[in-house]
N, C-alpha and C positions, 0 to 999 in steps of 0.2 A: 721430537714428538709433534706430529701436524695436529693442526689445531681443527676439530671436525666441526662441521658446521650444524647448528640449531633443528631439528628434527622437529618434522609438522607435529610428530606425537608425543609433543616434550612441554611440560608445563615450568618455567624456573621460577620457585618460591621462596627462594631465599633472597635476602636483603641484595639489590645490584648494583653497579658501579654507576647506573643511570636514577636520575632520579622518577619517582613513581607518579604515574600521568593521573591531572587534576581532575577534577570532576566533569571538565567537560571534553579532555581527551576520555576520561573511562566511558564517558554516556556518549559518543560516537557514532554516527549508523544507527542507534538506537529508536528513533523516528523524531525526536525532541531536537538534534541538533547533525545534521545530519553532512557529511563532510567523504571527499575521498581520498583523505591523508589514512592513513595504517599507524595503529599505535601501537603494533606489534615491535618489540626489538630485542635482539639478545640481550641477557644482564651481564654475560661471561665475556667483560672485556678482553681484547688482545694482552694485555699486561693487568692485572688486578691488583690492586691496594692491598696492601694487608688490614686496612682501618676499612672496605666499603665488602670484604668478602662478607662480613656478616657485621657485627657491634661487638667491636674490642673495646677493651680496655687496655692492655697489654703490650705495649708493641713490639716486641720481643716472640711472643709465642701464645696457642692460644688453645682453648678447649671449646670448640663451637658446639652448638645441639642445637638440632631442630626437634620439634614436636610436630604430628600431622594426625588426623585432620583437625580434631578437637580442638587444640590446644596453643594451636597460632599466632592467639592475641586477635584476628581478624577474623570476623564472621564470615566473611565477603570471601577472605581464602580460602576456609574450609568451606565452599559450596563451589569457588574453580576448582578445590582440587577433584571432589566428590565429581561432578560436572567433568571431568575432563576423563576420571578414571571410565566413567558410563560411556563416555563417547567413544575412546579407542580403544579399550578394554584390556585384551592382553598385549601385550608388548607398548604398552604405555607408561611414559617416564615421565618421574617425576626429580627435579633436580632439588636436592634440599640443601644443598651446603655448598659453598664456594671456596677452593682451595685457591691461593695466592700462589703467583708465580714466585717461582725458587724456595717454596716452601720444603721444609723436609717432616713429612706427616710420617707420625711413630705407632699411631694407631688410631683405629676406630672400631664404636662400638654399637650396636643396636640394642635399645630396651623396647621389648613388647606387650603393652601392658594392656590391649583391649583386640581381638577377631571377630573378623565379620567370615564366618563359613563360606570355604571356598576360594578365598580371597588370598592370594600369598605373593610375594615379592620376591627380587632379586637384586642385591646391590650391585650395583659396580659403577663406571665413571664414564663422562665424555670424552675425554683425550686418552684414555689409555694408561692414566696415573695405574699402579701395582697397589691395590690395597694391602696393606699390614696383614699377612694370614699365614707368617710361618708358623704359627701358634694360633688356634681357634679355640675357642671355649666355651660350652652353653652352662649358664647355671638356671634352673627349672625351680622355681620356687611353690610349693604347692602348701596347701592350709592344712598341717597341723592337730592332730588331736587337742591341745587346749586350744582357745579362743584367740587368741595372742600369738600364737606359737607357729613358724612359720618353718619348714621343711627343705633346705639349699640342697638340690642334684646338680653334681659338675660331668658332665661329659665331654666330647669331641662336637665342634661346632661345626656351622656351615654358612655363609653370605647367601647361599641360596635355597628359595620354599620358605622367607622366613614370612612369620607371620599367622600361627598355628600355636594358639591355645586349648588345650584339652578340660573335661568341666573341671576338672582338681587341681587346673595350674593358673597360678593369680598372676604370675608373669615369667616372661625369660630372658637373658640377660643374656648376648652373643657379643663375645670379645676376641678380637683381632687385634696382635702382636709382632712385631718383626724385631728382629738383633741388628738388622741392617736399615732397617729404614727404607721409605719410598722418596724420592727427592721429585718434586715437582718441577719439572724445565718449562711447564708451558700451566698457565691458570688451568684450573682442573677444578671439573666436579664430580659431587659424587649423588648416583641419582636410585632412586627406588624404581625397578622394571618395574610392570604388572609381571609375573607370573600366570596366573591363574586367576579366573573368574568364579561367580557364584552360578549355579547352573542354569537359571533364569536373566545374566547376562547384566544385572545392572546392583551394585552396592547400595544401604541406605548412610554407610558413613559411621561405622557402629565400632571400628577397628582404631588402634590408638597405637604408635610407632613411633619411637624417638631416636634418631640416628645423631649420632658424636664422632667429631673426630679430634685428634690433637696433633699441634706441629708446631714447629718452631720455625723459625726469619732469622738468619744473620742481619744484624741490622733493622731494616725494612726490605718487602717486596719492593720487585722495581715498579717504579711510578707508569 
């Protein structure tokens, strides 16, 4: 599997193999400090740790999940991500999760729990890793004649257009499954396209997407 290289219109937010540049490589160029080093760099090492793809615990096997844009933990991210999706729009990636080399991922899932109209995604990966989808699944949760009571519809899924709330669906839940597995020979990510844009061209950040995957390490990832 060749390893492809970093795409101008690619933001990687998940945790990287390098560590995250200080306050005065982030304020760079800025007019305060002003330098002609680039603190741009890939975070998808040639070989990736299984301990730096994301924060294990585990080292055996692992169930990663990113949140975006909200819900990050970092105000600073959810305004590159927002900022980044306005800039390049559709066909714009965003990388949220880092698979370790010689991982064997069994699945992954997307929870959709906030749209911004117009706005929809496509997953898939850098290297060409095979996402889990001999088995897709959406479950559509909608609100309920009582107050409490909450309405599960299971259909046939899809990794692609996600991102599409209707007013009566409080979220959707798309699961990807295989009986064989996907085996990772080279670090892999796995990135949200843009899809689609809102028809005025630029988002406020109003859409809420939490992508998962799980996999297991014999061992550890190689070093």
């Amino acid at each position: 599997m060749a390893r492809t290289p970093k795409a101008e219109n690619n933001i990687q937010v998940f945790r990287g193999s390098l560590t995250r540049p200080d306050v005065f490589a982030a304020s760079a160029s800025s007019g305060c400090c002003p330098t002609e080093a680039t603190i741009t760099y890939d975070k998808l090492a040639e070989r990736t740790r299984f301990d730096n793809a994301q924060a294990h615990s585990n080292p055996l096997g692992a169930n990663d999940k990113f949140s975006l844009p909200g819900n990050t933990g970092f105000s600073h991210q959810r305004s590159e991500i927002i900022n980044h999706i306005n800039e390049f729009g559709v066909g714009a990636t965003i990388s949220v999760l880092a698979v370790p080399t010689y991982a064997f991922v069994t699945g992954v899932a997307v929870h959709v729990y906030g749209a911004e109209e117009g706005l929809t995604f496509n997953l898939t990966t850098r290297n060409g890793l095979v996402l889990p989808a001999d088995e897709v699944i959406q479950v559509v949760a909608t609100q309920a004649t009582g107050e409490c009571e909450i309405t599960r519809t299971q259909t046939l899924g899809s990794f692609d257009g996600i991102g599409v709330l209707d007013a009566e669906e409080l979220f959707i839940d798309i699961f990807g499954r295989s009986g064989t597995g996907s085996f990772s020979l080279e670090a892999d990510e796995i990135i949200l396209e843009v899809a689609t844009m809102p028809t005025g061209g630029t988002i406020l950040g109003n859409f809420g997407i939490e992508v998962s995957v799980s996999y297991e390490v014999i061992k550890r990832a190689e070093r």
